[in-house]
N, C-alpha and C positions, 0 to 999 in steps of 0.2 A: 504494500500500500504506500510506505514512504517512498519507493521508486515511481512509481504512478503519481505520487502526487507532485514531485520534485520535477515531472518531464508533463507535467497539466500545462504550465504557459509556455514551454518551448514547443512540444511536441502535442498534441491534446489529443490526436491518431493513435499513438503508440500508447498512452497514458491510459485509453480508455481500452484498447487491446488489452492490457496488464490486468486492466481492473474487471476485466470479460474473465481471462484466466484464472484469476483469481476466486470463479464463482463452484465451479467445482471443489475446489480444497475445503473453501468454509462451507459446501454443505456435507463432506465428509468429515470433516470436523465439526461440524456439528450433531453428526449422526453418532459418532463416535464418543460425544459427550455425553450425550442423552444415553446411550449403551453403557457408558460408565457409572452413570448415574442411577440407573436400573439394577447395574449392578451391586450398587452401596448396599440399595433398599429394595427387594424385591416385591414392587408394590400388586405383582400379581397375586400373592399370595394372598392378601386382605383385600382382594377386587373379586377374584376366580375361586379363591379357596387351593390350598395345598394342592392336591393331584391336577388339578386341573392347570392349576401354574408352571408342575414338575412337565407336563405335556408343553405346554405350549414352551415352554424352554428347549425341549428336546426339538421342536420341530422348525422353532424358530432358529436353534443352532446349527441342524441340519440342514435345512434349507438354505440357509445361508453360505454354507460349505458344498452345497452338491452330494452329500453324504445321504444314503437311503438310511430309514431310521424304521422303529418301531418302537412302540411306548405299550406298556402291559402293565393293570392292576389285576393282581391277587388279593386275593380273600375282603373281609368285610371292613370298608373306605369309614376313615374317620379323622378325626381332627387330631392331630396331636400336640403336645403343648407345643408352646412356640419356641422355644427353644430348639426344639426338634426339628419341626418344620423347616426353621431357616438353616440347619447346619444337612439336612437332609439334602435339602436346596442347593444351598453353595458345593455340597460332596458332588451330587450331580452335575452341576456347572462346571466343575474344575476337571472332572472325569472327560467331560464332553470336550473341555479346553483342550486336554491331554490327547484325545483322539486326533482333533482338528491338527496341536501343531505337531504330533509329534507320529502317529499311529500309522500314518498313509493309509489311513483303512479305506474301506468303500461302504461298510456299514455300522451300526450301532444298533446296542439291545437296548434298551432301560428297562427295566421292571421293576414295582413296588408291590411286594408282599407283604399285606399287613395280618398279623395274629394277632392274639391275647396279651403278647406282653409286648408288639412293637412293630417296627416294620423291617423288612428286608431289600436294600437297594441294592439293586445287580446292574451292572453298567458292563458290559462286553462288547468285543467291535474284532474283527475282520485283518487287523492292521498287521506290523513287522514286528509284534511282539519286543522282547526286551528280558535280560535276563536278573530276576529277582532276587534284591538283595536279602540276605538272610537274617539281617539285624535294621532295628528304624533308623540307627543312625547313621547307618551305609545308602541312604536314601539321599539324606544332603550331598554325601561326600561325592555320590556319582551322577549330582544333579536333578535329582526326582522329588524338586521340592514342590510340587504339585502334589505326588502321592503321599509325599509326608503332612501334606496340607489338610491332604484329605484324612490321614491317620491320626491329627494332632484334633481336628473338628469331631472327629465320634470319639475319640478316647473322652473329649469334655463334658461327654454325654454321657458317659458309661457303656460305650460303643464299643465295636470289634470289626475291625477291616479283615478283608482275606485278598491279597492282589497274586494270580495266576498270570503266567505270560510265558508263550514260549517263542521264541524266537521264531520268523516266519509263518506264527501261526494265530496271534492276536493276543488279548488282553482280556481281562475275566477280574473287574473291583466288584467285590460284597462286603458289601456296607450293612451289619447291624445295628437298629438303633433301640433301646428301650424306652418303650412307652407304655405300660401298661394300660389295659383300656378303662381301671376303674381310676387312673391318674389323666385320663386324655382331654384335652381342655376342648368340649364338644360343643 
């Protein structure tokens, strides 16, 4: 903008060129702001309610990337506290991150299983796999701070990750999270 403005009285052709060019950047940046912003606070979730938010992420992620996707509920759909909810939320967001930049996959599973005492999120995908460190803290050391992300979000819950992966052959995160249904905030 200060080069466009600086060539307004010499040039006012090229000035207004700059400021044409210009129009695509600020609205991917803008798009990109609002995205981040969505991301802070997942206002789907108190607009859509939980699963319906957890879908419409998956499909707006995938779409977005070209990725074929499927989204699956198990057993009987409820509210969980909100604690839950958002770490539920952000697990699936960061799985799906972890697809897009790093998986080459061509597809993605999501499923949320809920029981008695909680739910189960399965996130699998198609991708180049990766080989599984045996300890959480061999996670930073070789860059997997996504899945430590994800490991550090349910352990605050009294959660249990299980991350599968074999090389050329894809990814497999299960995400438990405890909610008992006579603690689920309905």
């Amino acid at each position: 903008m200060e080069i466009a403005e600086s060539r307004l009285h010499k040039d006012p052709a090229n000035a207004a060129q700059r400021l044409n060019d210009l129009h695509p950047l600020l609205n991917d940046t803008i798009a990109g702001i609002r995205r981040q912003i969505h991301d802070l606070r997942p206002l789907y979730i108190e607009d859509l309610g939980f699963v319906p938010a957890v879908g419409m992420l998956v499909k707006q992620t995938t779409e977005r990337h070209n990725l074929v996707s499927d989204f699956e509920v198990g057993g009987q759909q409820r509210r969980l506290p909100a604690s839950a909810e958002i770490s539920a939320y952000r697990i699936v967001q960061e799985a799906l991150n972890n697809v897009v930049a790093h998986a080459g996959a061509s597809w993605v599973h999501v499923v949320m299983a809920f029981d008695a005492e909680g739910v189960i999120v399965t996130i699998e995908d198609d991708g180049c796999g990766f080989h599984v460190p045996n300890h959480t803290y061999n996670l930073a050391l070789r860059g997997h701070y996504g899945l430590l992300g994800i490991r550090e979000r349910a352990q605050l819950c009294g959660g249990i990750v299980t991350i599968k992966s074999k090389v050329g052959q894809g990814t497999s995160v299960v995400v438990w999270l405890p909610a008992p249904v006579d603690s689920a905030n309905v």
